[in-house]
BALUM-300446 format. One record per residue: y, z, x of N, C-alpha, C, CB in turn. Coordinates in steps of 0.2 Angstrom, whole numbers, padded with zeros to 4 digits, always signed. Glycine has a CB too. Example, Ala and Ser with C-alpha at 12.3 -4.5 7.8 and 13.67 -1.06 7.14 Angstrom:
BEGIN
-0028+0039+0066-0022+0039+0062-0016+0039+0066-0022+0045+0057-0011+0035+0064-0005+0036+0068+0000+0039+0064-0003+0029+0070
This chain:
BEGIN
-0210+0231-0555-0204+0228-0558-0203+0231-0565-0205+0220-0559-0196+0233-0566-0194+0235-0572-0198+0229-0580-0185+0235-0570-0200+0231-0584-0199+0227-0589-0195+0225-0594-0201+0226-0591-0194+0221-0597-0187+0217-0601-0185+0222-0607-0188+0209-0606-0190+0225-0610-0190+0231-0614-0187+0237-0611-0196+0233-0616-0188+0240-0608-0184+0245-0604-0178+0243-0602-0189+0247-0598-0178+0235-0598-0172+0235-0596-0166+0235-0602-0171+0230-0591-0167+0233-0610-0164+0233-0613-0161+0236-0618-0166+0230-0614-0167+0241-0615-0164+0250-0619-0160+0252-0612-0172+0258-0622-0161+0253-0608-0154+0256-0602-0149+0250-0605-0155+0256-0590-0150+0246-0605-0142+0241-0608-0138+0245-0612-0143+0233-0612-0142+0244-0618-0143+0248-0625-0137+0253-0623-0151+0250-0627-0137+0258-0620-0133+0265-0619-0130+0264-0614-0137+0272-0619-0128+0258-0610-0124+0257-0605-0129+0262-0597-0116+0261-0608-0134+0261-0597-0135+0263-0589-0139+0267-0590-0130+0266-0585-0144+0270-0583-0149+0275-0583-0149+0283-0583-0152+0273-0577-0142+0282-0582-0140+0291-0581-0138+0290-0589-0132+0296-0573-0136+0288-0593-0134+0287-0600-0144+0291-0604-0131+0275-0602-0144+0284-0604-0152+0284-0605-0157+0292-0605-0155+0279-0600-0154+0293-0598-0160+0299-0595-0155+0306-0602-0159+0303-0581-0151+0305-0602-0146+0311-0604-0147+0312-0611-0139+0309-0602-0146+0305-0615-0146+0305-0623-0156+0307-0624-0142+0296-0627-0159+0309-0620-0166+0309-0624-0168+0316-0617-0172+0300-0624-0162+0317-0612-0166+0324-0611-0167+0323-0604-0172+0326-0615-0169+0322-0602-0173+0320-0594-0170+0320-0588-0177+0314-0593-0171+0320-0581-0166+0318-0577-0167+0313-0575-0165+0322-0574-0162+0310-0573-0160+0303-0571-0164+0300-0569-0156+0302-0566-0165+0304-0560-0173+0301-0558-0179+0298-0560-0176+0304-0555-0182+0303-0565-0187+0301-0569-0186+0294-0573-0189+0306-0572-0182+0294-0575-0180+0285-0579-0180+0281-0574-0172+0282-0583-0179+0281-0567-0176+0278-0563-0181+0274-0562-0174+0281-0558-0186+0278-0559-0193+0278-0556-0198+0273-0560-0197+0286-0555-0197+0274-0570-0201+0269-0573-0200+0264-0572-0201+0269-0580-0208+0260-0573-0208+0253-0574-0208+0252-0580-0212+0248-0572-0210+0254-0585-0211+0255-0594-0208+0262-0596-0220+0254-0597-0206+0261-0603-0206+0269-0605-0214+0270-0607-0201+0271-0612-0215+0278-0604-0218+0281-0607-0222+0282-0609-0217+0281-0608-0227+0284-0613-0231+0283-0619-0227+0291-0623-0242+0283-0618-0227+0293-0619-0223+0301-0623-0217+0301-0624-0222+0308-0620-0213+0296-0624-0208+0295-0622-0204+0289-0626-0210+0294-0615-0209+0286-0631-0208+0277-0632-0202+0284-0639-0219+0269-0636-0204+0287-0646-0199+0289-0651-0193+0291-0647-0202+0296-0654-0192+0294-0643-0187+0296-0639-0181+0290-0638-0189+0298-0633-0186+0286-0634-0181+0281-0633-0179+0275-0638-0182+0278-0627-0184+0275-0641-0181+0272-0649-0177+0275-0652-0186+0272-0654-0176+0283-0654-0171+0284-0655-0165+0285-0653-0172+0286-0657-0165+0286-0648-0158+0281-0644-0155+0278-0642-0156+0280-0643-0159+0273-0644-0159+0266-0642-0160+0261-0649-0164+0264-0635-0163+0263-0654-0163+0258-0657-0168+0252-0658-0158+0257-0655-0170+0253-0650-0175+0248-0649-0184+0248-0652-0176+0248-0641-0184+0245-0657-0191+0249-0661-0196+0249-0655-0195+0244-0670-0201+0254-0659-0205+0256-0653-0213+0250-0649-0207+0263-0656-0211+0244-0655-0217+0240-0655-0213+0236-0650-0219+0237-0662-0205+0235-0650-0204+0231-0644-0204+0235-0636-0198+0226-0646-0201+0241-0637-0204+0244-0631-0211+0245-0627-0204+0248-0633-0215+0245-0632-0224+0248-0631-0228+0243-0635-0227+0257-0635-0227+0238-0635-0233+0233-0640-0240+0234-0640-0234+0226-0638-0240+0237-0633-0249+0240-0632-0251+0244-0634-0251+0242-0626-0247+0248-0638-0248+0256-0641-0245+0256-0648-0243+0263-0637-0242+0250-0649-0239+0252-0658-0239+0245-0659-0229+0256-0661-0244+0242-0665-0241+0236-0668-0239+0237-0674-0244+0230-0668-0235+0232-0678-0232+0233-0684-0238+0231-0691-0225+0226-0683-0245+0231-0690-0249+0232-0694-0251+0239-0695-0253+0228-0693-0249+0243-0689-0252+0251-0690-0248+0255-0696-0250+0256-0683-0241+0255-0695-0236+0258-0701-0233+0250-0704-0230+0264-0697-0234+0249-0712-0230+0244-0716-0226+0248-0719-0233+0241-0722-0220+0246-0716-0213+0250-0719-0210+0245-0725-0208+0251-0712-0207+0247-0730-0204+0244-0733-0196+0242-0733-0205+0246-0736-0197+0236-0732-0191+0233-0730-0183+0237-0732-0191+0226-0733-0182+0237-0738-0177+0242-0738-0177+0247-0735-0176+0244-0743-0182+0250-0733-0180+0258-0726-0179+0255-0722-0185+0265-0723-0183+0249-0718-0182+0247-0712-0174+0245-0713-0187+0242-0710-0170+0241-0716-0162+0241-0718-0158+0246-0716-0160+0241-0725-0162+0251-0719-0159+0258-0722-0160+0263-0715-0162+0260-0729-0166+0261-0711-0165+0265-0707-0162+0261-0700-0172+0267-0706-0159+0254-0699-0155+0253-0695-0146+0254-0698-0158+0245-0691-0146+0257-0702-0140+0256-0704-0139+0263-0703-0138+0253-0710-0142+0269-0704-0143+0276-0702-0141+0275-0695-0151+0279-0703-0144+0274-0691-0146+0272-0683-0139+0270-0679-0152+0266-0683-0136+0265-0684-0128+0265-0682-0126+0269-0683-0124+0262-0684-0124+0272-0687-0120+0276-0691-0121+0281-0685-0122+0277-0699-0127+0283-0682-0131+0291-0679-0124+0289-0672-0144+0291-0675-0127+0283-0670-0125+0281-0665-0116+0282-0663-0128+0275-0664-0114+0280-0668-0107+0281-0666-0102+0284-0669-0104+0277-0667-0107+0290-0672-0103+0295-0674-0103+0301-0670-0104+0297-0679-0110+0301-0664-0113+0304-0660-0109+0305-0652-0119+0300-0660-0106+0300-0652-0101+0298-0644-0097+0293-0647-0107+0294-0635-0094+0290-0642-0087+0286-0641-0092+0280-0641-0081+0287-0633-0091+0273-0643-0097+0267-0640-0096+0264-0632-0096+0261-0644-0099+0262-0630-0098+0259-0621-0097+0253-0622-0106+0260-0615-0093+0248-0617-0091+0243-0617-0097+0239-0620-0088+0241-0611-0103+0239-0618-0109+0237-0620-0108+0236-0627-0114+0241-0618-0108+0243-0630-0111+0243-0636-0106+0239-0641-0112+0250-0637-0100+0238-0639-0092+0237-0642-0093+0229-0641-0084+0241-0636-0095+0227-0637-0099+0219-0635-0104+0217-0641-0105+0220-0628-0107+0221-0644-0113+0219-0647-0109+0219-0654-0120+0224-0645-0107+0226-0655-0103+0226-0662-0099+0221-0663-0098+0232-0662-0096+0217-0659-0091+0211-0659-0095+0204-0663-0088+0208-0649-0101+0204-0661-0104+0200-0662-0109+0200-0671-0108+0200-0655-0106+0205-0673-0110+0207-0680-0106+0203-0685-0109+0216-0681-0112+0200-0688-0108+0197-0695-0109+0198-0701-0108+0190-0696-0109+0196-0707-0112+0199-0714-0112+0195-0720-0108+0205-0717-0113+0196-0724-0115+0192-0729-0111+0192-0735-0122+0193-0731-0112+0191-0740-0105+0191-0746-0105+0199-0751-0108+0183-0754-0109+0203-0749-0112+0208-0750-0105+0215-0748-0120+0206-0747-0105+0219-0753-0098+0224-0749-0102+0226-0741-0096+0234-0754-0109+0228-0741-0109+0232-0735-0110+0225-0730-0116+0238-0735-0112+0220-0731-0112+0212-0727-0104+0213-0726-0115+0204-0732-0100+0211-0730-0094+0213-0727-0089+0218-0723-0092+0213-0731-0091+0224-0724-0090+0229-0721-0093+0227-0711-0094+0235-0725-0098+0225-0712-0101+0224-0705-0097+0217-0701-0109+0224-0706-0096+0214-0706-0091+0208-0704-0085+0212-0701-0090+0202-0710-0081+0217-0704-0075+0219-0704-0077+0224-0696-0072+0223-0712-0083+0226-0696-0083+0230-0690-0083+0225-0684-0089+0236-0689-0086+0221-0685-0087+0214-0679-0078+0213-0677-0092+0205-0683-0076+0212-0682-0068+0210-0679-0066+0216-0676-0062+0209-0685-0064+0220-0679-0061+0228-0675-0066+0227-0669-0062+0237-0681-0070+0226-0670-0071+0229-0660-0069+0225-0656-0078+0230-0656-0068+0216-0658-0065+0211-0654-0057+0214-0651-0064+0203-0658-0055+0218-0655-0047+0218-0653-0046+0224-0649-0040+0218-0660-0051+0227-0648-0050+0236-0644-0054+0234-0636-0055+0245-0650-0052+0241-0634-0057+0241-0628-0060+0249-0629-0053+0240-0619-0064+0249-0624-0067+0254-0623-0064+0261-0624-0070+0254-0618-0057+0260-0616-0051+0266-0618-0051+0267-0623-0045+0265-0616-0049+0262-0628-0044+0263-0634-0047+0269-0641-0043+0254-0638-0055+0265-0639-0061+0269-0644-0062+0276-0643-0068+0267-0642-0061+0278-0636-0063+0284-0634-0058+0285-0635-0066+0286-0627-0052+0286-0635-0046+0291-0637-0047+0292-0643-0039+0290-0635-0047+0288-0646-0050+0287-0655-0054+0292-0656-0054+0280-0658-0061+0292-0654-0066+0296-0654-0064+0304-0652-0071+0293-0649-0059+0307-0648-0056+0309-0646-0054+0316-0650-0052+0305-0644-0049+0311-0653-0044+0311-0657-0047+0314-0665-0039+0303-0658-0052+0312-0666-0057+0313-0673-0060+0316-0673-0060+0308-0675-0064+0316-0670-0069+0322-0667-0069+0327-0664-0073+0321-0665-0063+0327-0658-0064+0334-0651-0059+0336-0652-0066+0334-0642-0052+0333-0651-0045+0335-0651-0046+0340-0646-0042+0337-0657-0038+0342-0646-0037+0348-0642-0038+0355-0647-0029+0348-0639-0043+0359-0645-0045+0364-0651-0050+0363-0653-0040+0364-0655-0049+0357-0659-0054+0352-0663-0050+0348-0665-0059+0355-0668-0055+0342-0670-0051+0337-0670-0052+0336-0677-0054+0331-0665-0047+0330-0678-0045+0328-0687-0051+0331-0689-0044+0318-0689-0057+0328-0690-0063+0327-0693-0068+0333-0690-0065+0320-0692-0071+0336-0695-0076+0342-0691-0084+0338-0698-0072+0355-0693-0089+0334-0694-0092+0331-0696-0099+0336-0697-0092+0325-0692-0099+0343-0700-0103+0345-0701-0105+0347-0709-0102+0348-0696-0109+0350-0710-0111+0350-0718-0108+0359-0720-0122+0349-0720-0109+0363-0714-0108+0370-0715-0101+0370-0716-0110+0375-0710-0095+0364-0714-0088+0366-0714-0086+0363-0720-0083+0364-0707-0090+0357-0723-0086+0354-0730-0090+0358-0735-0088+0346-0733-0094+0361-0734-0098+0364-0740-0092+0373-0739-0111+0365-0738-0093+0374-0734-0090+0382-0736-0082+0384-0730-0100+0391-0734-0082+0380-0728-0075+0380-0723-0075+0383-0719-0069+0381-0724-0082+0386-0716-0083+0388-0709-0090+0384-0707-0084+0397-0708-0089+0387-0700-0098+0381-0695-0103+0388-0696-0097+0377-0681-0109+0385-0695-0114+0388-0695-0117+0392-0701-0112+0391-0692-0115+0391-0706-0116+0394-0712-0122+0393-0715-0111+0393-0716-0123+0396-0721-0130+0393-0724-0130+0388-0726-0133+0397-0728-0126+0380-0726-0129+0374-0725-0136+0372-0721-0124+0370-0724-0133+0375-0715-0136+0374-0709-0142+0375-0709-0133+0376-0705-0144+0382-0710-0149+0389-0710-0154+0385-0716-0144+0399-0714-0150+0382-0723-0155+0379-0726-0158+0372-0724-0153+0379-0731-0154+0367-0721-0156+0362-0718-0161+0365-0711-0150+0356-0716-0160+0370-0709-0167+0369-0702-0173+0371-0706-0165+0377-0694-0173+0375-0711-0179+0378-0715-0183+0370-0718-0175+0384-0722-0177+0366-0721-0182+0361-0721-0186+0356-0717-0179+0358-0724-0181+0356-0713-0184+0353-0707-0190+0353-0703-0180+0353-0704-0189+0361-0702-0195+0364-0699-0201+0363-0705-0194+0373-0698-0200+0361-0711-0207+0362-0715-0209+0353-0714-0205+0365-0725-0205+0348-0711-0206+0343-0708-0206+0340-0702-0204+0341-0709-0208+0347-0698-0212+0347-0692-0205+0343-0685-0221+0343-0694-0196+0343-0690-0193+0341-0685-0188+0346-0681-0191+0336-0687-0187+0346-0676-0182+0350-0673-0178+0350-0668-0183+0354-0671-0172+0352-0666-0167+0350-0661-0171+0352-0654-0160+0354-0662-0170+0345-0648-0172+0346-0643-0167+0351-0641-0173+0340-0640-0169+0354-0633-0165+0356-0629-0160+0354-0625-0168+0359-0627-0159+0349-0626-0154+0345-0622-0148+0345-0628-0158+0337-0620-0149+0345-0635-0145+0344-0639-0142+0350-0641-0148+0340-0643-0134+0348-0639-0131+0358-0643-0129+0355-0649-0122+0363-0639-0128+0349-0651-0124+0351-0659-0129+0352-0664-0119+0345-0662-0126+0358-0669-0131+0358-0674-0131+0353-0680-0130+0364-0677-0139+0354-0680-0142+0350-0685-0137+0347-0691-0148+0354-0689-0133+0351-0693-0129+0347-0699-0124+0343-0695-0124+0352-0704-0124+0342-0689-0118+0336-0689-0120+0329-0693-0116+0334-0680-0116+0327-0695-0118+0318-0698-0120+0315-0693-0113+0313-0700-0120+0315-0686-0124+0310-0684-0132+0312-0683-0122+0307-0678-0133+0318-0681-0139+0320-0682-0143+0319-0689-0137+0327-0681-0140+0323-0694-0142+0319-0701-0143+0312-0703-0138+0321-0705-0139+0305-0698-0139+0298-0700-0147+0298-0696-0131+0293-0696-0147+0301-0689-0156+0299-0684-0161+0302-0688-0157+0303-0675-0159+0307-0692-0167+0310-0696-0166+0308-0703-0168+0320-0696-0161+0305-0705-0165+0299-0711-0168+0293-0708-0159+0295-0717-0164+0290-0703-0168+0282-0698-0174+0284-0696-0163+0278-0689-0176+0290-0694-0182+0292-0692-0188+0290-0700-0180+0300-0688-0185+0295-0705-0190+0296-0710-0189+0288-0715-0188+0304-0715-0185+0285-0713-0185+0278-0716-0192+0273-0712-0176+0274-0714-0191+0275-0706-0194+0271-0700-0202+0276-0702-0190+0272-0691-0202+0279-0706-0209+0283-0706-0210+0286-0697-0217+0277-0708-0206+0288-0695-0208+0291-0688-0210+0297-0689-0202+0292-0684-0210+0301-0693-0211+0310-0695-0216+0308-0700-0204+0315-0700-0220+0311-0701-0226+0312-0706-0223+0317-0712-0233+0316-0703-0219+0315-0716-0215+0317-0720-0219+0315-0727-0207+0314-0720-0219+0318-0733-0220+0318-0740-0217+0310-0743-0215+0326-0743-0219+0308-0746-0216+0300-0748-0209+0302-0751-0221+0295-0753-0208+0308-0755-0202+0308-0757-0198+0314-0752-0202+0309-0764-0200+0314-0744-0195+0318-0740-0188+0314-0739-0198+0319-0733-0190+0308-0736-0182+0304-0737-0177+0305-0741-0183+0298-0738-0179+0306-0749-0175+0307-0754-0170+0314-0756-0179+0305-0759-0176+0318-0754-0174+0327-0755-0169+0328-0749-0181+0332-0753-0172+0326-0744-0165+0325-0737-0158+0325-0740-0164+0318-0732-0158+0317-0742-0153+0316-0745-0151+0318-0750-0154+0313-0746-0153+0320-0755-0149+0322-0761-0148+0329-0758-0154+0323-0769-0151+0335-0754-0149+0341-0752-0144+0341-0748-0153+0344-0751-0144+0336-0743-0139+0339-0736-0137+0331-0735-0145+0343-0726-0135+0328-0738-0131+0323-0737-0125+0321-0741-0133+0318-0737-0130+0320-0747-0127+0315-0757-0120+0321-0756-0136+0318-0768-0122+0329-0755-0119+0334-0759-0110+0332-0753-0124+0344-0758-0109+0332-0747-0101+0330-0741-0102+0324-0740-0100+0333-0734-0106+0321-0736-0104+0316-0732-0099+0310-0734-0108+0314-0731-0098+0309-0740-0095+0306-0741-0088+0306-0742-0098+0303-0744-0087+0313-0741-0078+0316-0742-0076+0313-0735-0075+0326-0743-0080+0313-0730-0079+0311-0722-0073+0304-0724-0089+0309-0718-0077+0299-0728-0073+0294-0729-0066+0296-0734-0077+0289-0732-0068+0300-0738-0060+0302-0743-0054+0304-0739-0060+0307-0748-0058+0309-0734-0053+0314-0729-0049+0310-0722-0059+0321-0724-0054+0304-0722-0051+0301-0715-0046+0294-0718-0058+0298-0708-0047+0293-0726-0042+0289-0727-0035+0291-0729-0045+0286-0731-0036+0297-0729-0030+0300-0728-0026+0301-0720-0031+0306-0731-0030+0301-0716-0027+0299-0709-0028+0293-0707-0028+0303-0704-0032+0291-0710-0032+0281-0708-0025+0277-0708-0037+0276-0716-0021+0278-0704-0016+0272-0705-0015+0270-0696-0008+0275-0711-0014+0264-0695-0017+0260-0688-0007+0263-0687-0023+0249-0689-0008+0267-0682+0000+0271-0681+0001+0264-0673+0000+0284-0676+0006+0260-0674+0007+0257-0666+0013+0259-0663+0008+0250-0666+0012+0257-0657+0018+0263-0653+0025+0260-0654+0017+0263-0643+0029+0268-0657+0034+0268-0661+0035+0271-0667+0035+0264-0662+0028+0271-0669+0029+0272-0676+0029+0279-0678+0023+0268-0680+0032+0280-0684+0029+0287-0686+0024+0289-0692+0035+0290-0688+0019+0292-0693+0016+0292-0696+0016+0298-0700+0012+0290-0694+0016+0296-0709+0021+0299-0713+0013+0300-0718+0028+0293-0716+0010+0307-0719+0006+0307-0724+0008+0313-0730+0000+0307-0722+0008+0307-0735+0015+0312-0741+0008+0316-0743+0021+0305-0749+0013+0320-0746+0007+0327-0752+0003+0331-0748+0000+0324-0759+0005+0332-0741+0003+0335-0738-0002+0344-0737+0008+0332-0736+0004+0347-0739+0004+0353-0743+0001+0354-0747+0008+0355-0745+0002+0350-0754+0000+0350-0760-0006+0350-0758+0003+0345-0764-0009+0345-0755-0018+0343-0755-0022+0350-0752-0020+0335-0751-0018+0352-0748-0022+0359-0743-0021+0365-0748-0016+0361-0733-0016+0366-0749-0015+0372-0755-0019+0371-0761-0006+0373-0759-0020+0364-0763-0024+0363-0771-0032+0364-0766-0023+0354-0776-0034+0362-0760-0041+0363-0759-0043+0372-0760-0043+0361-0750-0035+0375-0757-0040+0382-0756-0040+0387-0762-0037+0386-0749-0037+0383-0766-0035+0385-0774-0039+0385-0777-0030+0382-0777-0044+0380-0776-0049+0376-0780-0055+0382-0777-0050+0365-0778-0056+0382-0769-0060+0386-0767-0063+0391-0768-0058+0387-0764-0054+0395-0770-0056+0403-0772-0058+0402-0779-0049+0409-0771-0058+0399-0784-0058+0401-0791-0064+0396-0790-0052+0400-0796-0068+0395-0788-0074+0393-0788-0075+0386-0790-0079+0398-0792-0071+0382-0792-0071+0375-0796-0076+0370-0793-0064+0372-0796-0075+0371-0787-0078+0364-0784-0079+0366-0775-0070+0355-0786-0085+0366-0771-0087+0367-0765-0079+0364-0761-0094+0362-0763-0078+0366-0756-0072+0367-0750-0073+0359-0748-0074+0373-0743-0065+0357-0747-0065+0350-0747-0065+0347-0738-0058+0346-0752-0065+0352-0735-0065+0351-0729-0060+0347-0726-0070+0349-0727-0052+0349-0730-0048+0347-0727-0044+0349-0720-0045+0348-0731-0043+0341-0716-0043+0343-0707-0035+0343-0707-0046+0337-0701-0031+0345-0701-0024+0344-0701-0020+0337-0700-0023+0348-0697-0020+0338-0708-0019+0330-0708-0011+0330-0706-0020+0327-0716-0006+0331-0703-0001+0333-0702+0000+0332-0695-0001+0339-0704-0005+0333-0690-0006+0335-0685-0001+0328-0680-0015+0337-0685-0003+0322-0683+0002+0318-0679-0003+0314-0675+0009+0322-0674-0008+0318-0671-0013+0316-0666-0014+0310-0668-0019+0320-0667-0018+0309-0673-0025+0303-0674-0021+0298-0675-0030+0305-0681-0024+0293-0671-0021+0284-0673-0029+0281-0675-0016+0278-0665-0031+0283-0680-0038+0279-0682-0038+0271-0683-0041+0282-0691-0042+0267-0679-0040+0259-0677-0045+0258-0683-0042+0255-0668-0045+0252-0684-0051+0249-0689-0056+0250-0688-0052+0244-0690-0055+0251-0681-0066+0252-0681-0068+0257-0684-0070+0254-0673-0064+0264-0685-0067+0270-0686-0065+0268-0692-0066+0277-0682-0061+0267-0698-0060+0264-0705-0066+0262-0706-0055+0259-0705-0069+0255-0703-0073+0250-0703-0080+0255-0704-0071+0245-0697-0081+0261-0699-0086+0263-0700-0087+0270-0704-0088+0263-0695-0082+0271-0708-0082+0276-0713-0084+0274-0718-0077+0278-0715-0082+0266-0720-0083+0263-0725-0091+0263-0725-0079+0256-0726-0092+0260-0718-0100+0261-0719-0104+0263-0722-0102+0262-0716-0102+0270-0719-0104+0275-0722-0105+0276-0730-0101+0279-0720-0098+0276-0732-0099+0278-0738-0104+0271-0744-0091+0279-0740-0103+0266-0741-0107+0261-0744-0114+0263-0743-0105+0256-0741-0116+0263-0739-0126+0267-0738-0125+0274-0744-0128+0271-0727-0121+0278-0743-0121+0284-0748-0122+0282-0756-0113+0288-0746-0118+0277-0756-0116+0275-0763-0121+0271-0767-0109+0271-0764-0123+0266-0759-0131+0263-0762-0137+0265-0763-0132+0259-0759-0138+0272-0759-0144+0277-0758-0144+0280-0766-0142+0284-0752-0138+0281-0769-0136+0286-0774-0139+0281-0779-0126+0289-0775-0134+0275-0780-0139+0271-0785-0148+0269-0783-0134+0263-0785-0147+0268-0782-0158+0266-0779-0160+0271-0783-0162+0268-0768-0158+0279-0783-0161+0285-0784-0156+0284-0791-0160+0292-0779-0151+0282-0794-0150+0283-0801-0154+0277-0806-0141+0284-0803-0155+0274-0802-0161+0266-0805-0169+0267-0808-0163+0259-0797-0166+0273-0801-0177+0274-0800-0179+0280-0803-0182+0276-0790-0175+0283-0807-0175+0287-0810-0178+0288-0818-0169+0287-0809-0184+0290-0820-0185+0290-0825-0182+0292-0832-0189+0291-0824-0178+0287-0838-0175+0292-0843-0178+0293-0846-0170+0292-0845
């Protein structure tokens, strides 16, 4: 018989072929467990979310690794963020999000504001969203990678520099996985990982991550999509003024060296009806960015 743990991570990702797929395996082999794994328990924690003490209790208790509560925070808010920036969410997961509340606090609020936006959508509505933002036809509004805001092409030496580090922390992209390492959600699972002490990393790896391959774009992601953020309903036209102006001043700013490439998308394009959820989870974003930045401007010796 299956157990409650296992069955709660296939929930978690909507189903067993989900499950086998986001960590690599084929179907069958999930099928067939009655537990995960012992090689197996990091994997499906990270995607799933489900820490690995409630997966495996027999193999990890919470007195082996003392994590500090702020990374543990910090590594389930990573872990969302990974998650749904990664794929579209499954009715499941759009379930659970509904049910999220917060405290008086901006990011307690924010998560209260995502709980509402998912009560009023469905699944369809997400996935075309997701669509629309990330794949398009061609490509989409948003290109969530570090090589395109840092120099306004993929693959460049952001990239080339984040695998170098990585590799010196012994992490690396499975073979199941094509996107490269600089996509943001990839970068959101390998801070939750080094928040969660999953990597044998340096005590100040978590930080260097950050300040190198995060602090420097991620957070234009939110400046760029609040420019196509407006909730379009059928009929409407959607009107985003200075259009020109802002794409001519990026690549102006570009050539004369002033300031890294802003990774302006086609905002013009008409496509994107961004609903509040994906609003709701920009802000996320930029809130963890803004709180990561202060922690480090606090802990800072002057």
């Amino acid at each position: 018989m299956r157990d409650l743990a296992l069955t709660e991570a296939i929930e978690a990702v909507g189903g067993v072929t989900e499950l086998a797929r986001r960590i690599g395996i084929a179907q069958p082999s999930v099928s067939n467990w009655d537990r995960v794994p012992a090689d197996r328990v990091i994997a499906v924690e990270n995607a799933t979310g489900i820490p690995r003490m409630q997966l495996r209790p027999d193999l990890f208790s919470k007195d082996l690794v003392e994590v500090d509560a702020t990374d543990l925070e910090r590594a389930r808010e990573y872990a969302l963020l990974s998650t749904l920036l990664i794929r579209a969410p499954s009715k499941i997961l759009l379930k659970q999000l509904a049910q999220m509340g917060g405290d008086a606090t901006p990011l307690g609020l924010a998560h209260a504001a995502l709980g509402q936006a998912t009560e009023t959508v469905d699944a369809a509505q997400v996935e075309r969203e997701y669509f629309d933002l990330f794949i398009g036809l061609g490509r989409g509004e948003l290109l969530p990678y570090a090589s395109y805001y840092l120099t306004g092409f993929l693959n460049e030496r952001p990239l080339a520099r984040l695998r170098d580090d990585l590799a010196q922390l012994g992490i690396e992209r499975v073979e199941s996985n094509y996107e490269p390492e600089d996509h943001a959600a990839t970068l959101c699972e390998i801070m939750a990982g080094l928040a969660r002490q999953d990597f044998p990393a340096p005590e100040d790896g978590q930080r260097n991550l950050f300040e190198k391959h995060i602090a420097p774009w991620m957070g234009r992601i939110v400046k760029v999509s609040s420019k196509i953020g407006v909730v379009q309903r059928p009929g409407e036209r959607r009107h985003v003024p200075q259009q020109k102006r802002h794409q001519h001043k990026c690549k102006r700013q570009n050539q004369n060296g002033d300031e890294p490439f802003l990774g302006h998308p086609r905002l013009g394009s008409g496509r994107s009806r961004v609903c509040g959820m994906w609003n709701t989870v920009h802000r996320i974003c930029n809130l963890i960015i803004a709180g990561f930045v202060e922690s480090r401007e606090t802990s800072t010796p002057s």
